[in-house]
C-alpha positions as CSV (number, residue, x, y, z in Angstrom):
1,X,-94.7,-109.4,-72.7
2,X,-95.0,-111.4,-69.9
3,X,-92.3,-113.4,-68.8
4,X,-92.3,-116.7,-66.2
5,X,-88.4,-117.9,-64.9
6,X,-87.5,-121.6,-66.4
7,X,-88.3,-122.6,-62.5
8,X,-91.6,-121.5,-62.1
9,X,-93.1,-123.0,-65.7
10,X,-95.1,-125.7,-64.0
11,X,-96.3,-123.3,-60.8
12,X,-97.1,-120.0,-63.6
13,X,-99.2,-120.3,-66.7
14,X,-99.2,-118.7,-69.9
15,X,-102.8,-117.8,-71.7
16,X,-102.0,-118.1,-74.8
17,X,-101.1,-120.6,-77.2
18,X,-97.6,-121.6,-77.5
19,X,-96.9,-123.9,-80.1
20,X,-98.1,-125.0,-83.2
21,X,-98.5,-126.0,-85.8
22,X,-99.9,-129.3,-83.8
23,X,-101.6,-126.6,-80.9
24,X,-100.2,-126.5,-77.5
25,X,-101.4,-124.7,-74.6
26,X,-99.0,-124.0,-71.2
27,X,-101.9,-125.8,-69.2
28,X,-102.1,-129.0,-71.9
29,X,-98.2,-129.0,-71.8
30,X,-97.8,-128.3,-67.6
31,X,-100.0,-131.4,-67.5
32,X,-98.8,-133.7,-70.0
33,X,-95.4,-133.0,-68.0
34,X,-96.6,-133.6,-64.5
35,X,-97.8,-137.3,-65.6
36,X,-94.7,-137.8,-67.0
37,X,-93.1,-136.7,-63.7
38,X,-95.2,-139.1,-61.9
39,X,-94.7,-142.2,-64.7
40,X,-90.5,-141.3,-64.1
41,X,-90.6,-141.5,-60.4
42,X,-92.5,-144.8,-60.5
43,X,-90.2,-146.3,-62.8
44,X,-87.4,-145.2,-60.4
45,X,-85.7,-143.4,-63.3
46,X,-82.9,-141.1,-62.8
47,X,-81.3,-140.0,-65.9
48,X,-83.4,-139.9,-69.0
49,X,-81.7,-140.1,-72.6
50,X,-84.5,-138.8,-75.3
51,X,-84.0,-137.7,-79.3
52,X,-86.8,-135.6,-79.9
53,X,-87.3,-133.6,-83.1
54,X,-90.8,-132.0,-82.1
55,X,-89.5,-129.4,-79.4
56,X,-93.2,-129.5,-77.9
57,X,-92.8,-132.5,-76.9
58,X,-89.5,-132.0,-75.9
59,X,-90.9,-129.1,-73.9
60,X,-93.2,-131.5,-72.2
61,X,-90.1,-134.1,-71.8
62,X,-87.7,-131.6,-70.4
63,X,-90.6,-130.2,-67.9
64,X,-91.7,-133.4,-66.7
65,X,-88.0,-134.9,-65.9
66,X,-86.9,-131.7,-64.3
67,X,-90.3,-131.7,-61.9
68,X,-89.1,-135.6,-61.5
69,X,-85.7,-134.4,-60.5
70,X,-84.4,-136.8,-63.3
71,X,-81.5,-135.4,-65.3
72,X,-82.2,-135.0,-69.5
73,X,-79.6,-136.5,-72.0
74,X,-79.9,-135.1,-75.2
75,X,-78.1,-136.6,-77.2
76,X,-76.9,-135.8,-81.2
77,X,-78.9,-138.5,-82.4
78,X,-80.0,-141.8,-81.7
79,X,-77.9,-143.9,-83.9
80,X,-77.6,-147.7,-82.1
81,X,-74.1,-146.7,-81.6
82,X,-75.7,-144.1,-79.2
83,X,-78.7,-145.7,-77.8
84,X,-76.2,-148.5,-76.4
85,X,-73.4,-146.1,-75.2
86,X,-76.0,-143.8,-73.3
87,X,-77.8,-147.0,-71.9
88,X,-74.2,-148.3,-71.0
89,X,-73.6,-145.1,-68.9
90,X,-77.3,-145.7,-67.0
91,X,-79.6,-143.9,-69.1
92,X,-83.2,-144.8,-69.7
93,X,-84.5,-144.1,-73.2
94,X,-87.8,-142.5,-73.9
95,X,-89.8,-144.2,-76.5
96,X,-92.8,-142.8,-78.7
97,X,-94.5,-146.3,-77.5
98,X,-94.2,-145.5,-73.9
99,X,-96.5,-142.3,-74.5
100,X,-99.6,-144.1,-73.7
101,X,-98.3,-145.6,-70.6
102,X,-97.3,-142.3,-68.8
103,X,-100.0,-140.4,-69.9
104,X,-102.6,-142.4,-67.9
105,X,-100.7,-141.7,-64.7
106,X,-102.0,-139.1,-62.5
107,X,-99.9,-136.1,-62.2
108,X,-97.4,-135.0,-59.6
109,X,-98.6,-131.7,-57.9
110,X,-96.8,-128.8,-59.8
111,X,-93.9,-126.8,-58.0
112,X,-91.1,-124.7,-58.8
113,X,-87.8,-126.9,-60.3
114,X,-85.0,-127.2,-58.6
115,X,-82.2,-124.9,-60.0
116,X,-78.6,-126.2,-58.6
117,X,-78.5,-129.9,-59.6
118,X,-77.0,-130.8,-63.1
119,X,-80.5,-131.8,-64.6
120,X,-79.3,-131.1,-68.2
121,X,-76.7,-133.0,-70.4
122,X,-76.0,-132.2,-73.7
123,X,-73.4,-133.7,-76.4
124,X,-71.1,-132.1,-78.4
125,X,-71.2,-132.3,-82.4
126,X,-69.4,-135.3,-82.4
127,X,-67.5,-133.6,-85.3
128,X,-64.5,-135.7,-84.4
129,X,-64.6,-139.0,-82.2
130,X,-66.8,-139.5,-79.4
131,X,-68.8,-136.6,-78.7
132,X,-68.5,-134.9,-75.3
133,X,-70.9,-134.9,-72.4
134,X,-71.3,-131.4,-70.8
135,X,-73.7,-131.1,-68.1
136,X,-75.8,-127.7,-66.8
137,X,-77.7,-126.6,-64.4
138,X,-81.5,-124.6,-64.7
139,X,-79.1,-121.8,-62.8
140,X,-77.2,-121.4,-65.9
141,X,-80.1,-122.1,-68.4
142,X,-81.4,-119.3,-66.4
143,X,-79.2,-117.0,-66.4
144,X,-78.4,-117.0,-70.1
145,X,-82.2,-116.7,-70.7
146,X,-82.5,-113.5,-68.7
147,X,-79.5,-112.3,-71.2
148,X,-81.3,-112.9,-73.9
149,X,-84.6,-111.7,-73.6
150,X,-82.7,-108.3,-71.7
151,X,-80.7,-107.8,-75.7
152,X,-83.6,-108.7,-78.1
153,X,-86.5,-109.6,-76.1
154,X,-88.2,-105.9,-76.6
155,X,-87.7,-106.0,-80.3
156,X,-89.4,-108.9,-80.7
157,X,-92.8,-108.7,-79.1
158,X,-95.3,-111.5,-80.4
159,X,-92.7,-112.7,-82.6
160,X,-93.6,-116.0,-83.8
161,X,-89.9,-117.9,-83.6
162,X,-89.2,-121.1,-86.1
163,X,-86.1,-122.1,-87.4
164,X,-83.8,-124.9,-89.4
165,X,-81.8,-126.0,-86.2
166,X,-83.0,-128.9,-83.7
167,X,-83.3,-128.4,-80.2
168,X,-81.4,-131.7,-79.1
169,X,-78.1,-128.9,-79.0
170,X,-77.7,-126.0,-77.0
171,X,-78.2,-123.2,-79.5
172,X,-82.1,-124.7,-80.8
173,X,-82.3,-125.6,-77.2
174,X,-82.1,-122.0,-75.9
175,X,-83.0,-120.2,-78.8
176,X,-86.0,-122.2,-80.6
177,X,-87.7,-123.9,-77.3
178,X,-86.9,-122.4,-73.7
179,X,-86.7,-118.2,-74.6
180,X,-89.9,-118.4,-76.3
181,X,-91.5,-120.6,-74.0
182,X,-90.5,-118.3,-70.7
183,X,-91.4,-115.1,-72.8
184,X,-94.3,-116.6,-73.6
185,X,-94.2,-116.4,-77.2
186,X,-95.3,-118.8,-80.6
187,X,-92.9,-121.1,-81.8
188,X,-93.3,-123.3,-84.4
189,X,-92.5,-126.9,-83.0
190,X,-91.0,-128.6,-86.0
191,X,-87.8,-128.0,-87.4
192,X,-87.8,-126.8,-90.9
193,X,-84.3,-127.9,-92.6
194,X,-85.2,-126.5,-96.1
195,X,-85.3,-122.9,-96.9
196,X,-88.9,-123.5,-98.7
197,X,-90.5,-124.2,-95.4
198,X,-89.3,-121.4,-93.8
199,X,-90.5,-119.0,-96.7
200,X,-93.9,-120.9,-96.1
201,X,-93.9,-120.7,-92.5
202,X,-93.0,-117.1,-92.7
203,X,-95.7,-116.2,-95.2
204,X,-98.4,-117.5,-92.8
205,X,-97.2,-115.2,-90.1
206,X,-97.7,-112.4,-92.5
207,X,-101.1,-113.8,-93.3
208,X,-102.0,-113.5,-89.8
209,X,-100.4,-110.3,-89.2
210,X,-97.7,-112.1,-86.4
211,X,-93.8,-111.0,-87.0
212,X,-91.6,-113.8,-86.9
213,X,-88.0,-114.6,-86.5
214,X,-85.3,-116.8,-87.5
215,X,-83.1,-119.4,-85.9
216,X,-81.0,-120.6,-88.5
217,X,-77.4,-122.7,-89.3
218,X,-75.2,-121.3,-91.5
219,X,-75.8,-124.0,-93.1
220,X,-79.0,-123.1,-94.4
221,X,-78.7,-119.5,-95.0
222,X,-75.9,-119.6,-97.4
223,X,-78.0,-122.1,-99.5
224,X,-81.2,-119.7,-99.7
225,X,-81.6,-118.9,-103.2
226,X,-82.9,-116.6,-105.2
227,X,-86.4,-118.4,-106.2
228,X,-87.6,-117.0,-102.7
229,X,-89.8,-114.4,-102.5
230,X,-87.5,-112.0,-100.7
231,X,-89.2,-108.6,-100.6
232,X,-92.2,-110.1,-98.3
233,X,-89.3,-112.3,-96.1
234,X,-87.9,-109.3,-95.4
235,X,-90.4,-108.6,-92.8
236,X,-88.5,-110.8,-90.7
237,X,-87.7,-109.2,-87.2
238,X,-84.1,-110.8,-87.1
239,X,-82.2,-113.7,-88.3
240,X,-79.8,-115.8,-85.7
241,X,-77.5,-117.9,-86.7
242,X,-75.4,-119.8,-84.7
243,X,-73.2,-123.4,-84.9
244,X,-70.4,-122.0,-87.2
245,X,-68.8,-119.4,-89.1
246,X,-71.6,-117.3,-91.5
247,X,-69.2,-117.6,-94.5
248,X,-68.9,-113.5,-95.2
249,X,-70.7,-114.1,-99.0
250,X,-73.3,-115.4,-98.2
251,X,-74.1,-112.9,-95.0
252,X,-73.6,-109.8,-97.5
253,X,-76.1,-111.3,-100.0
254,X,-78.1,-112.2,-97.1
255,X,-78.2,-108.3,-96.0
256,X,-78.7,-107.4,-99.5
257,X,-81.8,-109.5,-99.9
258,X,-83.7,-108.7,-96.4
259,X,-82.2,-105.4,-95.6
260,X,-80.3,-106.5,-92.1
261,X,-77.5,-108.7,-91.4
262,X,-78.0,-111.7,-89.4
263,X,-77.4,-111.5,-85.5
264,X,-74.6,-114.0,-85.2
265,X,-74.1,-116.0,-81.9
266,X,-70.8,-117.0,-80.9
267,X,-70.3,-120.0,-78.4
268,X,-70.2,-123.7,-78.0
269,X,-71.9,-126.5,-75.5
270,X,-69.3,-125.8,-72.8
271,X,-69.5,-122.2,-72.5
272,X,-72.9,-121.3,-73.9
273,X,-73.0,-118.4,-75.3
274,X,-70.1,-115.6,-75.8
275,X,-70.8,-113.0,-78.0
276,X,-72.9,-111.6,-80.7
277,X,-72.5,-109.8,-84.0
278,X,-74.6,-108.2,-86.6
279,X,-72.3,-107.9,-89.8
280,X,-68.8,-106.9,-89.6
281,X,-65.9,-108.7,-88.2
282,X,-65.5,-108.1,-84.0
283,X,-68.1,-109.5,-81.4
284,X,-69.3,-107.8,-78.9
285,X,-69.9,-110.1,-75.4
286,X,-72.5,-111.3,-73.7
287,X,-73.6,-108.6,-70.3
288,X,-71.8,-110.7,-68.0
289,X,-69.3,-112.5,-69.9
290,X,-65.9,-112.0,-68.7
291,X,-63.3,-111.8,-72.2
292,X,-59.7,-112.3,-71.5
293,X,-56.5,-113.7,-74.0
294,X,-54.5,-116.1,-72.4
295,X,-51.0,-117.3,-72.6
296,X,-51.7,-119.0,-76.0
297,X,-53.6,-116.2,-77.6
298,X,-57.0,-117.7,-76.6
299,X,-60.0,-116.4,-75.9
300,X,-60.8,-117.3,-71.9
301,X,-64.9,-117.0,-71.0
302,X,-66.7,-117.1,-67.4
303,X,-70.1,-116.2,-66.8
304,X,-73.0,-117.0,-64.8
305,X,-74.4,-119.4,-67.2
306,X,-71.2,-121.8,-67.6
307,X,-69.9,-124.0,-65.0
308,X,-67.5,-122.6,-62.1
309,X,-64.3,-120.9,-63.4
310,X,-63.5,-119.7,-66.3
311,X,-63.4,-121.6,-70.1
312,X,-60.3,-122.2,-72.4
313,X,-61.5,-121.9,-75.9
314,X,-59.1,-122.8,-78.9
315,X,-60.1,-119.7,-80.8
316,X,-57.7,-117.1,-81.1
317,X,-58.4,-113.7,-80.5
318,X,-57.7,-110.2,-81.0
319,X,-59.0,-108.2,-78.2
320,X,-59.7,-104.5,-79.0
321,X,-60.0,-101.5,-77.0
322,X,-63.4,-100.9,-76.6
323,X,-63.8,-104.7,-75.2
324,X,-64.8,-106.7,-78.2
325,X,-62.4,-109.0,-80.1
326,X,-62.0,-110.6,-84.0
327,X,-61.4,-114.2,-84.0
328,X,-58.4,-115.1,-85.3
329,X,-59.0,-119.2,-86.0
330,X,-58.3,-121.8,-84.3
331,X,-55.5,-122.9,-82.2
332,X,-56.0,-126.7,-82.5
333,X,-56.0,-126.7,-86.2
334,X,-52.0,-126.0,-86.1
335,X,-50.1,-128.6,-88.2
336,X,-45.8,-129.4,-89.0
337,X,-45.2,-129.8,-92.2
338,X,-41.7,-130.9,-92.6
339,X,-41.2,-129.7,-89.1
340,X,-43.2,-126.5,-90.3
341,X,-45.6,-125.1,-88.1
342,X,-48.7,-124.2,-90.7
343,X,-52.2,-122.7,-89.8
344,X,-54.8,-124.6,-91.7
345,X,-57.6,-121.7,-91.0
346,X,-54.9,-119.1,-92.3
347,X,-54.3,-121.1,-95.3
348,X,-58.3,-121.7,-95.7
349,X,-58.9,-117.7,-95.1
350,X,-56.3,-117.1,-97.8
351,X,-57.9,-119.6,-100.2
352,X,-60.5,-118.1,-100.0
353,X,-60.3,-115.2,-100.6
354,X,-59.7,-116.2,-104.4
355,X,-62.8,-115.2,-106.0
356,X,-63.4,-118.8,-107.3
357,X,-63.5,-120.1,-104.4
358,X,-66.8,-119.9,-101.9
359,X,-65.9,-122.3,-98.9
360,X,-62.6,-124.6,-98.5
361,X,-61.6,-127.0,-95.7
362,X,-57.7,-127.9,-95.4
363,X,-57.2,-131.4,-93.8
364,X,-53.9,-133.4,-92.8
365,X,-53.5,-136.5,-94.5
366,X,-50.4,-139.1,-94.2
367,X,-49.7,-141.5,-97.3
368,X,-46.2,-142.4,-96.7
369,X,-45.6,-138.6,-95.8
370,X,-47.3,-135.8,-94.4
371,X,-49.3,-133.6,-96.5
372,X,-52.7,-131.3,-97.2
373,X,-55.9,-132.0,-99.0
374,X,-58.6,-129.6,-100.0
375,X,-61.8,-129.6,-100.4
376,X,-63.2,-126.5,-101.9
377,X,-66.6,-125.5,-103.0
378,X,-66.8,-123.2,-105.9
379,X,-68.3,-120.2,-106.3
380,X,-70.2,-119.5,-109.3
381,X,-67.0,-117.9,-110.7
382,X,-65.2,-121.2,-110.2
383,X,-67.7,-123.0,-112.0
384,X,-67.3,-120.9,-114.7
385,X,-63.5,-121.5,-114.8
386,X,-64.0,-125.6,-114.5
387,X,-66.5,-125.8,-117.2
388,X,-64.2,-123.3,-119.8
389,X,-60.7,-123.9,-118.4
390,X,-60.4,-127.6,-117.1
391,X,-60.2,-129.2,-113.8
392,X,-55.7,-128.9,-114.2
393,X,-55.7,-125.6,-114.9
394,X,-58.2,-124.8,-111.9
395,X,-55.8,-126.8,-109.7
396,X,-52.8,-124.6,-111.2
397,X,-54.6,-121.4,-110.5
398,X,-55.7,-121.9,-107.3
399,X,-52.0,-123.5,-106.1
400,X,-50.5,-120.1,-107.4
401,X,-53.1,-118.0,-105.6
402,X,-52.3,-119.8,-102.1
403,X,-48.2,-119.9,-103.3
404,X,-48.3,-116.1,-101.8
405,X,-49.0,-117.2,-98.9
406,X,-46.9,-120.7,-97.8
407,X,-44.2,-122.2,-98.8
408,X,-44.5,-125.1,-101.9
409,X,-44.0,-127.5,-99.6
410,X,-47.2,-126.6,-98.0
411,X,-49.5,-126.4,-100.6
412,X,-52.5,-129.3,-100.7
413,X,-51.4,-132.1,-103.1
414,X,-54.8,-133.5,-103.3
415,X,-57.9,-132.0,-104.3
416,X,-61.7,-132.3,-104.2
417,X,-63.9,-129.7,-105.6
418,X,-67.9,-131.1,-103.9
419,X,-71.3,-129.1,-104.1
420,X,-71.1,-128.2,-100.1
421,X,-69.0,-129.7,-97.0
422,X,-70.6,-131.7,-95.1
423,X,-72.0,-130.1,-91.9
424,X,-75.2,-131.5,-89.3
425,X,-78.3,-130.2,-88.3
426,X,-76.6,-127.4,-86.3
427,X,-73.7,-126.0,-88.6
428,X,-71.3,-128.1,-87.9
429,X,-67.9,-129.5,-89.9
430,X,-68.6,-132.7,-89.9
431,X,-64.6,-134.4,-89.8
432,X,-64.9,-138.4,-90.6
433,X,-67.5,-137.0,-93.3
434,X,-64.6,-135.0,-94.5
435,X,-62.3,-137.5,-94.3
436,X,-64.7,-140.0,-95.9
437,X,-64.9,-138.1,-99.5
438,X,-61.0,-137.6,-99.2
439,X,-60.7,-141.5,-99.0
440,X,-63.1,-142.3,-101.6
441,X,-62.5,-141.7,-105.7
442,X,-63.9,-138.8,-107.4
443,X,-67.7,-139.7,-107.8
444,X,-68.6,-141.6,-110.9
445,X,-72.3,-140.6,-110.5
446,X,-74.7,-137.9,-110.5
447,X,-76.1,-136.5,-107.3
448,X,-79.9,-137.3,-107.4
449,X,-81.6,-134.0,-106.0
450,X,-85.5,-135.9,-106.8
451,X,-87.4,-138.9,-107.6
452,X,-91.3,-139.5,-108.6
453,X,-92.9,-141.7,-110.7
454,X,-94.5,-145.6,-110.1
455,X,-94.4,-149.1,-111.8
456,X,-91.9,-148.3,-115.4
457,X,-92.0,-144.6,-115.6
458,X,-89.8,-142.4,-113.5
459,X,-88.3,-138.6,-113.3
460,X,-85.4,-138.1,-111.3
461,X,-84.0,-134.3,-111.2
462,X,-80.0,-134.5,-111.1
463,X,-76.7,-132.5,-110.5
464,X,-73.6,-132.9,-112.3
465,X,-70.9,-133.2,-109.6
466,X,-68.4,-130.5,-110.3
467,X,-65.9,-133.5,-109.8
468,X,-66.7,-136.1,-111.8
469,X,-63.9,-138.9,-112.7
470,X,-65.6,-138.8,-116.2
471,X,-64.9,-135.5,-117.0
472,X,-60.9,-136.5,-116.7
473,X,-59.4,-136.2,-120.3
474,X,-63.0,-135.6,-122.1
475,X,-62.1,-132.8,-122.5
476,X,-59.0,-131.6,-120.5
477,X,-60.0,-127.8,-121.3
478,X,-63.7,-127.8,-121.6
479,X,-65.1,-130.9,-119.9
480,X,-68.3,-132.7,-121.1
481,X,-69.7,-135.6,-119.9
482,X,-69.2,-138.5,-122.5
483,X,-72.2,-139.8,-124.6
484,X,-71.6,-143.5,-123.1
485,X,-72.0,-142.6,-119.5
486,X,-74.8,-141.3,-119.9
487,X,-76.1,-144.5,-121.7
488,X,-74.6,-146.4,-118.9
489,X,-76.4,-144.1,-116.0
490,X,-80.0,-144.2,-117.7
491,X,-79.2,-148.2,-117.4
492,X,-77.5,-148.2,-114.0
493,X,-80.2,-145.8,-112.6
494,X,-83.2,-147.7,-114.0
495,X,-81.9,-151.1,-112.6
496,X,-82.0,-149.0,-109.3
497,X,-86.0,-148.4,-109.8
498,X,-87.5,-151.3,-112.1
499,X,-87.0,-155.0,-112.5
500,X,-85.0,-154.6,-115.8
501,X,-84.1,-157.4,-117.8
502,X,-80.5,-158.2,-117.1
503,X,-78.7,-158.2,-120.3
504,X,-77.7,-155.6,-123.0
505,X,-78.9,-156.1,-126.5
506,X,-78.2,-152.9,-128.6
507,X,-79.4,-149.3,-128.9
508,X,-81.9,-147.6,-131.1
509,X,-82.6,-143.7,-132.1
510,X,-79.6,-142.5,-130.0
511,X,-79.0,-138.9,-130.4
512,X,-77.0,-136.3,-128.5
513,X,-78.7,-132.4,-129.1
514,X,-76.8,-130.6,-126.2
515,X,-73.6,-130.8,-124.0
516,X,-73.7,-131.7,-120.3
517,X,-71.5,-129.9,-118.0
518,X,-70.2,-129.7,-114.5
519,X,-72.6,-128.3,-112.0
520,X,-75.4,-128.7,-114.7
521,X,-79.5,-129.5,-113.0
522,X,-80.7,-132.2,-115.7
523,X,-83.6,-134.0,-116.0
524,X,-83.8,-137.4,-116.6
525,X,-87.3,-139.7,-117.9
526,X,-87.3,-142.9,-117.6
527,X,-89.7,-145.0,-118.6
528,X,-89.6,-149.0,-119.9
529,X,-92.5,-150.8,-121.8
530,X,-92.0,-154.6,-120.6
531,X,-93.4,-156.3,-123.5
532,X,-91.1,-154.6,-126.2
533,X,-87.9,-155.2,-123.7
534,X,-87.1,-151.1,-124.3
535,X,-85.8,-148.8,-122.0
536,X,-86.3,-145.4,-123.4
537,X,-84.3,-142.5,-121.9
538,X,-84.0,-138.4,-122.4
539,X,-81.9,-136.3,-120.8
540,X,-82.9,-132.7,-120.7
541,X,-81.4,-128.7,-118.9
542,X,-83.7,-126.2,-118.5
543,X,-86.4,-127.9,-120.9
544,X,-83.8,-128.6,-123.9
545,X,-82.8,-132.1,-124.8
546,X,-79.5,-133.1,-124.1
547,X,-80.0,-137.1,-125.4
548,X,-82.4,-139.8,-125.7
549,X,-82.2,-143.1,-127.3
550,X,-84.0,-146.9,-126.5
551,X,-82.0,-149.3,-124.6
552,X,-82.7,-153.3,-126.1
553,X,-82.5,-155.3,-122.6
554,X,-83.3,-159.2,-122.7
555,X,-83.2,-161.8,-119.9
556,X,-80.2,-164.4,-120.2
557,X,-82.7,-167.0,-121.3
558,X,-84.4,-165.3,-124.2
């Protein structure tokens, strides 16, 4: 394998293809980049925000501003919010309209990038507040490059690299764009968020004999089911995943299904990457990352690909002999409780390791006094226990679980049992979405996972929130969504897709064949015949009717 330094991409040339599945050569994308260059330096540009989902043409954007010497923003997203606190700090924004203008420039002469100057900037989450710019140099993209391809890059050969995670963050950056493009291998350009695309991305490398690999989020691995076709996936040369924890469930069902665990990257924007792991509990650090503990019981990172200095993390850390470490939580997630120091990752760790439990997240919350909230996702154990036990005597169980390890006083007072937390395109906890469901009642609606249909027929496929205020008190031990909401819903959600007539005039044929639970997939038809003024509904699981009835709807002046 062939490989060309991040500084020399415009000066060296690759053969073959690089991207696809929209083709792109390294001569179309060095020239495409070196008009860019030109159209940047006669616009007197000097820092360049873009959002850019397609990382081919990111390639060509990062390329062409680097040749420019103009430094790349990449930013989380481009929310207004965003667009007008980037153009406040003096960036220039790249729009899809402005293609046609730069490409008719002629190109700059290609050369070899300049290394030193801070020519990248990337944000943070933005998990919490205003998200942090962090600035790097080609040095460092460099040097963590050379790490990279030196651990895995003779394993992986022609790999053909695609993944869930965007490249407007450090980890699809590295990972899903620049590697592959100095190494000179295929990767697929767009981002594939769903685990069905990357089953059908992965089964046309095997159609054309090419081994591929994985760049993943948590995120989506722990929600790749079982309705994949695992035994031809497992050809996969390795699965990365980076951006957060790999809850440890879902990376030993994982292993189970594809016969190796995934290659975990620890690290964040600041430091860039720290350590890997493949299953089990310690890391092991980058070549030429420097580990220490500090005062606090931190980890403390310098290498060549992070800024001068060394890097205070707010993980803490167990270092062991033979130079790895286990990471012990985090440092900034230490709360009082009535002048009580508690560790909300402790707490979460010990939740869950209840087996109904899958994920939890502990937050502060301070209504007239301080106290905890939870929000847990259950595992399919927990389900089991809502839908046969009751959303109280869940509660009770779980408080009496976590009672070993805290105080009373300590134990959440408020919870929330959801589908999944809320996390980005990388991974990541997202908080204010956290906070958000913690402010907002128990959902009164279902969560709609499909819609098709046209004109007055419609099929929508929906979940059953595991939460739902309706389930309160029908019935407190087994709970089963009430006959009438589901009346009201087939109204509520038909108003949402067809002009209905406004007002209620009765019901006909109504019949109930089969409970509805929590967590339950229904399916709902829909469909309304105009000239009778009937709605007709049926709720089905699995193929079985639930209910059906007509609705009578008039207008007020009938």
């Amino acid at each position: 394998m062939s490989w060309i330094d991040i500084a020399d991409l415009l000066v060296r040339r690759h053969a073959q293809v690089l991207a696809g599945p929209q083709l792109l050569t390294h001569d179309a994308l060095a020239e495409q980049a070196l008009r860019l260059a030109a159209w940047l330096q006669q616009q007197g540009v000097h820092k360049l925000a873009v959002y850019e989902l397609d990382a081919g043409n990111l390639a060509v954007v990062a390329l062409g501003a680097w040749r420019a010497g103009v430094e790349l923003v990449l930013p989380g997203d481009d929310r207004p919010q965003t667009r007008q606190r980037l153009q406040h700090a003096g960036c220039w924004w790249l729009e899809p309209d402005q293609q046609r203008q730069w490409q008719g420039c002629a190109p700059l002469p290609a050369a070899r990038l300049e290394m030193d100057r801070p020519l990248l900037t990337l944000s943070t989450s933005g998990s919490t507040g205003q998200p942090k710019l962090i600035q790097k140099t080609l040095s460092q993209l460099h040097n963590e490059l050379q790490v990279l391809e030196h651990l895995w890059g003779a394993e992986l050969e022609q790999a053909v690299f695609l993944g869930s995670v965007i490249t407007q963050h450090i980890y699809g950056l590295l990972f899903r764009l620049l590697w592959p493009l100095c190494a000179g291998r295929y990767f697929i350009r767009q981002h594939l968020p769903f685990a069905e695309e990357i089953q059908q991305h992965s089964m046309a490398c095997l159609t054309e004999g090419r081994p591929f690999v994985w760049v993943c989020s948590p995120a989506l691995l722990k929600r790749m089911g079982d309705n994949l076709d695992w035994n031809r996936l497992a050809a996969v040369k390795r699965v990365f995943s980076s951006g957060g924890p790999l809850p440890a469930d879902a990376g030993v069902q994982l292993q189970q299904r594809l016969g190796q665990a995934a290659t975990e990257v620890y690290g964040s924007s600041e430091t860039g990457g720290i350590a890997w792991r493949q299953g089990g509990q310690s890391w092991t650090p980058f070549p030429g990352a420097s580990i220490e503990q500090n005062e606090q019981g931190a980890l403390q990172v310098s290498s060549p690909w992070q800024a001068s200095g060394s890097e205070a993390t707010s993980d803490a850390i167990q270092l062991l002999d033979d130079g790895r470490f286990v990471l012990q939580g985090r440092l900034d997630r230490i709360v009082k409780l009535e002048e009580k120091r508690v560790s909300l990752p402790f707490l979460e760790d010990s939740l869950q390791q209840h087996d109904w439990v899958s994920e939890c997240r502990l937050l502060l919350q301070h209504n007239g006094r301080a106290s905890l909230a939870a929000l847990v996702v259950l595992s399919a154990r927990g389900v089991h226990a809502l839908r046969n036990g009751g959303r109280s005597q869940l509660v009770q169980t779980l408080r009496q679980h976590l009672s070993g390890y805290c105080e009373t006083l300590v134990l959440p007072r408020r919870w929330r049992f959801i589908e999944q937390l809320p996390v980005n395109a990388q991974g990541k906890l997202q908080q204010q979405a956290m906070e958000h469901i913690l402010q907002q009642e128990r959902p009164r609606e279902p969560l709609q996972l499909s819609c098709q249909g046209d004109g007055w027929h419609w099929q929508l496929a929906l979940q059953i929130p595991h939460d739902l205020a309706f389930f309160s008190g029908h019935f407190p031990a087994s709970p089963v969504l009430p006959g009438v909401v589901q009346v009201d819903w087939a109204m509520l959600l038909g108003r949402q897709l067809m002009p209905l007539p406004v007002r209620f005039a009765g019901m006909e044929v109504l019949k109930f064949q089969q409970l509805i639970r929590p967590g339950d997939l229904i399916d709902l038809d829909l469909k309304f015949e105009p000239e009778r003024g009937k709605l007709y509904f049926a709720f089905a699981a699995a193929g079985a009717p639930c209910s059906s009835g007509r609705i009578v709807l008039v207008n007020d002046d009938v």
